[in-house]
N, C-alpha and C positions, 0 to 999 in steps of 0.2 A: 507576519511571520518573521519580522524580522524585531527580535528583542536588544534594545540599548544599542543598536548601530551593530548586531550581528544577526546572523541568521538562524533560524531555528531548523536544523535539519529535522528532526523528528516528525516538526508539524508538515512540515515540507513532505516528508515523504508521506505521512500518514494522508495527506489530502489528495496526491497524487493516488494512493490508492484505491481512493474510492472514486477517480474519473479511470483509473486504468486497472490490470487484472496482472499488471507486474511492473515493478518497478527496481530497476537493474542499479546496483549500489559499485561501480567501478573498482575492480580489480577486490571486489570484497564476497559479492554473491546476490540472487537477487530474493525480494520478497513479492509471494507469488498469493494470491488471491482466490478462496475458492467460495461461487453465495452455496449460501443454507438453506433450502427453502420454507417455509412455515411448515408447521405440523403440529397433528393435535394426539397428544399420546392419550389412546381408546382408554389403559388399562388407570392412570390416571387424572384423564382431561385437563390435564396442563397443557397449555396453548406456547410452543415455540415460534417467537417469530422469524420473519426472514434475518437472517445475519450474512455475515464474511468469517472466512475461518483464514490465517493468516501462518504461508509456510515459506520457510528459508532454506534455498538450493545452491548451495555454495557453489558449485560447478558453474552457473551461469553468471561470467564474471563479465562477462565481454559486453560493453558499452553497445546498447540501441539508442541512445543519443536524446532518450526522454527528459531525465535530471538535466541533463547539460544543456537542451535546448531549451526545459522550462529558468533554468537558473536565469543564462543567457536572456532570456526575452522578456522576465520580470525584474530581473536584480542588474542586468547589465552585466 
């Protein structure tokens, strides 16, 4: 995650998504996690599989201490 002696937030964040169901971007807003379950549409038997659908709530701006604690305890 870390490209040429920086850090890659994007991958950063995109990897914490998929161990977490939100992940809170300080003082910006957080992106919030919802799964997809599989399904098979009857009318034309296309098979969807399980996904994430991925939504930003600006209002939750206030630090849970995730980012900060993973930065901290992988990057120092």
């Amino acid at each position: 995650m870390i490209e040429s002696g920086k850090l890659n937030l994007e991958q950063l964040v995109e990897s914490l998504l998929w161990q977490h169901d939100c992940v809170i971007l300080p003082d910006l807003g957080a992106l919030i996690t919802r799964e997809n379950q599989a399904a098979l549409n009857p009318a034309t038997h296309v098979f969807k599989p399980k996904s994430k659908s991925i939504f930003f709530n600006p209002a939750i701006s206030k630090t849970d201490g995730l980012l900060a604690n993973h930065l901290s305890e992988n990057y120092g």
